[in-house]
C-alpha positions in Angstrom: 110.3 121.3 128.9 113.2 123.6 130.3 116.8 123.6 129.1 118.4 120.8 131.7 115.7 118.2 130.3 116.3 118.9 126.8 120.2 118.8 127.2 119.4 115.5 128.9 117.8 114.3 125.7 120.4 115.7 123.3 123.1 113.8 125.2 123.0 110.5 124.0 122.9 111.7 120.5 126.2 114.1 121.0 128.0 110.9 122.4 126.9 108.7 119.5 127.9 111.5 117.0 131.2 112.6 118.4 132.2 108.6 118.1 130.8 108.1 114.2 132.4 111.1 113.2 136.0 109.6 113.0 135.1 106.5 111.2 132.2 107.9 109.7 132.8 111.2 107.9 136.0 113.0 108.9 137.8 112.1 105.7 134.8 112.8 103.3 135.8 108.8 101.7 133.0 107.1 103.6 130.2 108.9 102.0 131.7 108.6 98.7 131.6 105.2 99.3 128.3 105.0 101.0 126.4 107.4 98.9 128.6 109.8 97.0 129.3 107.6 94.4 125.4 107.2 93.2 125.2 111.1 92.5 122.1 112.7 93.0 120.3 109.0 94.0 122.4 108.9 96.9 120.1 110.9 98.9 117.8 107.9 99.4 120.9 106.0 101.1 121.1 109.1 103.0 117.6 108.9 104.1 117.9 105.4 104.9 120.9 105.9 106.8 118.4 108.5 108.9 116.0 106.0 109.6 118.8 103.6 110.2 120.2 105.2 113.1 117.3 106.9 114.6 115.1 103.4 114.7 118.4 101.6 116.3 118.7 104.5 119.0 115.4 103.9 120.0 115.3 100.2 120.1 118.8 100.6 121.8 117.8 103.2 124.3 114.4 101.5 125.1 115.4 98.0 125.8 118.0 99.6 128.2 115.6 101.8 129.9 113.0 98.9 130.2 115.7 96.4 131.1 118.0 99.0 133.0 121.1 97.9 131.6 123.7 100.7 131.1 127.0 98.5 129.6 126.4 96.2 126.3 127.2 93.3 127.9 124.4 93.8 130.1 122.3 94.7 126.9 123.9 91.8 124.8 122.9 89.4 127.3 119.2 90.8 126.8 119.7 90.7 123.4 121.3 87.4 122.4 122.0 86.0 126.2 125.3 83.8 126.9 126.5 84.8 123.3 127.1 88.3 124.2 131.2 87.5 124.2 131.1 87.4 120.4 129.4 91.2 120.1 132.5 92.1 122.2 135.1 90.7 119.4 133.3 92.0 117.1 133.0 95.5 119.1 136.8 95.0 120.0 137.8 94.3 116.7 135.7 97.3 114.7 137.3 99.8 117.1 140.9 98.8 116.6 140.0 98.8 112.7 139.0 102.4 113.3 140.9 103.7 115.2 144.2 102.5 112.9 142.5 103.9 110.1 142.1 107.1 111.9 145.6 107.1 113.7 147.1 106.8 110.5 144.9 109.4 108.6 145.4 112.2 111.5 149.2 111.2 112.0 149.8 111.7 108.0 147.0 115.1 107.9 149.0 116.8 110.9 152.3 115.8 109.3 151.0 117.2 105.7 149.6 120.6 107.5 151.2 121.5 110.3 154.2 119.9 109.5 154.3 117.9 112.7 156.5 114.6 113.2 154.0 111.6 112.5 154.8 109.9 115.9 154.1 113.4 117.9 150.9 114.2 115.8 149.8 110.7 117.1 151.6 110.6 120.5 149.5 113.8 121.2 145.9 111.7 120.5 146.7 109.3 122.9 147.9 111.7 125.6 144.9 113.4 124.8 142.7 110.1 125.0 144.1 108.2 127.9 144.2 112.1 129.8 140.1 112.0 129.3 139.8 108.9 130.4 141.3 109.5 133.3 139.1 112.4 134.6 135.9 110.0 134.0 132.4 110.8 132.7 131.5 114.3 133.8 134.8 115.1 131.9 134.1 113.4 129.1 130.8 114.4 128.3 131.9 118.4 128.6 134.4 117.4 126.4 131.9 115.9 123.6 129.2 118.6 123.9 132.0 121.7 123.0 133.7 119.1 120.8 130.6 118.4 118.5 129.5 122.5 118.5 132.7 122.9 117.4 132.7 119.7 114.8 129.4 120.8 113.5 130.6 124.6 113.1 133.1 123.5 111.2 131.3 121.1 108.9 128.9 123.5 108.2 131.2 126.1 107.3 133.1 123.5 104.3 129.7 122.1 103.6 128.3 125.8 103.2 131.6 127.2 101.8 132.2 124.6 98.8 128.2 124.7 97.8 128.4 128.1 97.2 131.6 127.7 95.1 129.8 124.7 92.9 126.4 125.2 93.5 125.6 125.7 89.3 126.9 122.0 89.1 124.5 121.0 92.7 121.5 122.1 90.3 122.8 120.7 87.1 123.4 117.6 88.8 120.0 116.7 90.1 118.2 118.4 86.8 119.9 115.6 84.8 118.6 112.9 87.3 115.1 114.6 87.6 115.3 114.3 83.6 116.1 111.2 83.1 120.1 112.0 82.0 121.1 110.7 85.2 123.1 107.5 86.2 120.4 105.0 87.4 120.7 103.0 90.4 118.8 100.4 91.4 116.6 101.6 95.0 117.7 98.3 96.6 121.5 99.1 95.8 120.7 102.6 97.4 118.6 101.1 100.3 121.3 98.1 101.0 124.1 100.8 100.9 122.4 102.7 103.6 121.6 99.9 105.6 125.6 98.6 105.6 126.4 101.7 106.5 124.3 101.9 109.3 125.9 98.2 110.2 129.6 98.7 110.4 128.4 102.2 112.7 126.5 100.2 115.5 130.2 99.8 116.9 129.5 103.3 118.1 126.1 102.4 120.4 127.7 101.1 123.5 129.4 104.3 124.3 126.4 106.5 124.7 124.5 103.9 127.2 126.1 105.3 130.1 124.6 108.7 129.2 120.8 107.1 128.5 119.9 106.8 132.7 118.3 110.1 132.5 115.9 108.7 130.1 112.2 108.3 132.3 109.9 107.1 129.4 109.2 105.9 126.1 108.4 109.7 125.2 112.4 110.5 126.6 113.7 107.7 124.7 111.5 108.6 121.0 112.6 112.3 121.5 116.3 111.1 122.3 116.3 109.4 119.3 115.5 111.6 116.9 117.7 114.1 118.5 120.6 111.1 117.6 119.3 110.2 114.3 119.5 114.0 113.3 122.9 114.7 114.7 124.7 111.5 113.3 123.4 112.2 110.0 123.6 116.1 109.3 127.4 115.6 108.4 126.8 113.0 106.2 124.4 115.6 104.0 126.6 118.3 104.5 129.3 116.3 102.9 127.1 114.5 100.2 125.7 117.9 98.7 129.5 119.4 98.8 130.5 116.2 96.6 127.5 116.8 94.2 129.2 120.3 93.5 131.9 118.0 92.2 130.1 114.7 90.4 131.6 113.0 88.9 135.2 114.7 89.1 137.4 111.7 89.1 140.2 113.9 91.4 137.8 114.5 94.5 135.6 110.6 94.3 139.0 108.4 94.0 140.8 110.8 96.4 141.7 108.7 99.6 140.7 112.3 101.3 138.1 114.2 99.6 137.7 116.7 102.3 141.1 117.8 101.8 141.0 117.9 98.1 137.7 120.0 97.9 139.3 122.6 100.4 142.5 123.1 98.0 140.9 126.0 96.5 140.3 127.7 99.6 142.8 129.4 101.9 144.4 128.3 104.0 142.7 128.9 106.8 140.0 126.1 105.9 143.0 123.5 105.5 144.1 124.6 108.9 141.1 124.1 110.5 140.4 120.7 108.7 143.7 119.7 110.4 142.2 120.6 113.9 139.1 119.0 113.2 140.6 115.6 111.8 143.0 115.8 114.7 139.9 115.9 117.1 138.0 113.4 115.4 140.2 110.6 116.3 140.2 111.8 120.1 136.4 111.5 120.1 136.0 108.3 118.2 138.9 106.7 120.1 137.5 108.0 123.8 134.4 107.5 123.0 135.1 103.8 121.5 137.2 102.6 124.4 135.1 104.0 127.2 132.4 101.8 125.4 135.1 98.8 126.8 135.7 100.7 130.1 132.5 101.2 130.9 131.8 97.2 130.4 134.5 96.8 132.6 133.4 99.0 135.1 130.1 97.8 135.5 131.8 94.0 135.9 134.1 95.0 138.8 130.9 96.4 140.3 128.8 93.6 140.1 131.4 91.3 141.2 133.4 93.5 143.8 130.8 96.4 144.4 133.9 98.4 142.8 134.9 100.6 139.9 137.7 100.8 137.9 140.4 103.9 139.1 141.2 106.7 136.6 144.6 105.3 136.3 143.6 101.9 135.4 141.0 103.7 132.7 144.4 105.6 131.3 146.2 102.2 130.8 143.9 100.2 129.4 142.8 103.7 126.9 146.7 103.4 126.2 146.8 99.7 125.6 144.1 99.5 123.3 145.7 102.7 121.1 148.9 101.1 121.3 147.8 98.1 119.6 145.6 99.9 116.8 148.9 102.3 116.4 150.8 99.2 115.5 148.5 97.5 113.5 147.8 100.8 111.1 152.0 100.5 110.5 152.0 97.2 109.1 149.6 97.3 106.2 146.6 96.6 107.9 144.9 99.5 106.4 144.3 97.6 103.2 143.0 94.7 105.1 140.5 97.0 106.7 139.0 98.4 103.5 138.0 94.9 102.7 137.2 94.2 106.8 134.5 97.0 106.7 132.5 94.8 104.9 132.5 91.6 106.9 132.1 93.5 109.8 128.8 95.4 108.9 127.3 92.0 108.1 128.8 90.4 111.4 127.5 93.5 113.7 123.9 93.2 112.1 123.7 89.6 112.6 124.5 90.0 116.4 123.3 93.4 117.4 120.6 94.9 114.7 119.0 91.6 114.5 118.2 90.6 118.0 117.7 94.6 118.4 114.8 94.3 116.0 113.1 91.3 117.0 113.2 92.5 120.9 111.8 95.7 119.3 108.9 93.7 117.9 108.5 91.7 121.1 107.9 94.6 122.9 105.1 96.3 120.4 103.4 93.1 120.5 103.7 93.1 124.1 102.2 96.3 124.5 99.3 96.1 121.9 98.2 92.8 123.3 98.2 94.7 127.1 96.2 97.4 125.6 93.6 95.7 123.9 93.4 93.1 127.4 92.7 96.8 129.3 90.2 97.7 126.4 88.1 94.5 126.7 88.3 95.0 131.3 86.8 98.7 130.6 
């Protein structure tokens, strides 16, 4: 397999993880809350969260390749037929949530770091979206593949970094659970946490299909998968074993920004770099979450018109759709969303993991019946 196939196969999974990164672990409060918070049991949410994402990759990137559909409408109307419209509020309505939380976490982080006015910290993310936007795929994807080296360099130099510092209280931590001293937690609690975190992330699937044409067989779309499953899910150890070096410090797990409070004791030079990092974050999630939409668009006009959507109409509606999410994280909607999470994880599993999973078993059942009908012919 030479280098231009395997990047083929990696790219799907650097799309997906350059768009969970900003609602899924940039701040260091999501894995508190999904996993974190259990101590040393957590790591069997984090393994379910593994299995999570890699299984809905697959499913995702098969039923496309079978089916080839490229835009989750086209999939949602595989998946769940003339109902698709209510994935898209739900899809719609999960990215403005992130994207406000993130807006407001970057605007306040650059303003805290680098001093920066609120509105220019944030006024540069959506120049910075809408200008990606505008320059199309191609761009985009060069953009995610340096962005997530760079994401994953950095993570692995906190994660690394605050291990070493705490990693007497790592080993003390999981001797007490592995002696019975431990906090216990129920394996469904563990398993159900995982499994909700996996549900209010599926928001990020629709903006890697686009990159999954390049996928020629089941074999492509398996290896693909892991590929995703891995790099969605390395930041969310590398952040769960730095927190363990802190269990159960009430000053880092009730912090609204762990990250930032575990760095404190560094220099500088790690806050400034969480700044850049947090800063980028949003510019992934956000492109990547709104080309999602575009691309939906795109493949709609083309249908219809046997035309595409220019790169100044991409900037606009980029624009529109930060502008509304900008507004919303101003008038207190961030509180609302903590609780939204929630209903949202439920409402995207009901739609998208659901149907995923029963098309998933159509399709085994398809193919072991074919087989054993080519076994009784020979």
């Amino acid at each position: 397999m030479n280098l231009k196939k395997i990047y083929s196969l990696l790219i799907p999974g650097i799309i997906l993880q350059s768009v969970l990164i900003g609602g899924g672990f940039a701040t260091g409060r999501e894995i508190v809350e999904y996993g974190g918070k259990f101590g040393p049991t957590g790591l069997i949410t984090g393994i379910t969260i593994l299995a999570g994402f890699t299984l809905t990759a697959f499913l995702t990137f098969e039923i496309c390749r079978l089916n080839k559909v490229y835009d989750y409408k086209s999939l949602l109307k595989v998946l769940i037929g003339p109902f698709w419209f209510i994935y898209e509020i739900i899809y719609l309505g999960l990215a403005v949530l992130i994207i406000a939380v993130m807006a407001s976490a970057a605007g306040e982080m650059l303003q805290q770091i680098f001093g920066l006015n609120y509105w220019i910290g944030v006024g540069m993310v959506v120049v910075l979206v809408g200008f990606i936007n505008l320059k199309g795929e191609d761009f985009l994807v060069r953009m995610k593949s340096i962005g997530t080296i760079a994401l994953f360099i950095a993570y692995t130099l906190f994660g690394i970094s605050v291990f070493l510092q705490n990693k007497n209280n790592v080993f003390t931590v999981f001797n007490s659970f592995v002696n019975g001293n431990g906090e216990y937690h129920s394996i469904v609690t563990l398993v159900v946490t995982g499994i909700l975190y996996v549900g209010y992330n599926l928001v990020v699937y629709p903006a890697s299909l686009f990159s999954i044409r390049q996928l020629n067989s089941r074999k492509d779309t398996l290896l693909s998968a892991i590929f995703a499953g891995a790099l969605m899910t390395i930041p969310w150890f590398l952040t769960f074993i730095a927190l363990l070096g802190y269990y159960p410090n009430r000053a880092i797990f009730e912090a609204p920004i762990p990250w930032l409070e575990m760095l404190k004791s560094f220099s500088n030079f790690y806050i400034l770099i969480f700044g850049v990092v947090v800063g980028w974050t949003l510019v992934e999630t956000a492109t990547g979450m709104i080309h999602g939409f575009i691309s939906r668009l795109s493949e709609d006009l083309k249908f219809k018109n046997n035309s595409e959507l220019s790169g100044k109409h991409k900037s606009i509606i980029s624009i529109f759709i930060l502008t509304i999410a900008l507004v919303l994280s101003q008038v207190g909607i961030i509180d609302l969303i903590a609780k939204g999470y929630l209903a949202m994880s439920y409402a995207a599993i009901a739609c998208y993991a659901v149907p995923l999973l029963f098309h998933g078993l159509k399709i085994a059942t398809e193919n072991y019946l074919a087989k054993k009908e080519t076994n009784k012919i020979t």
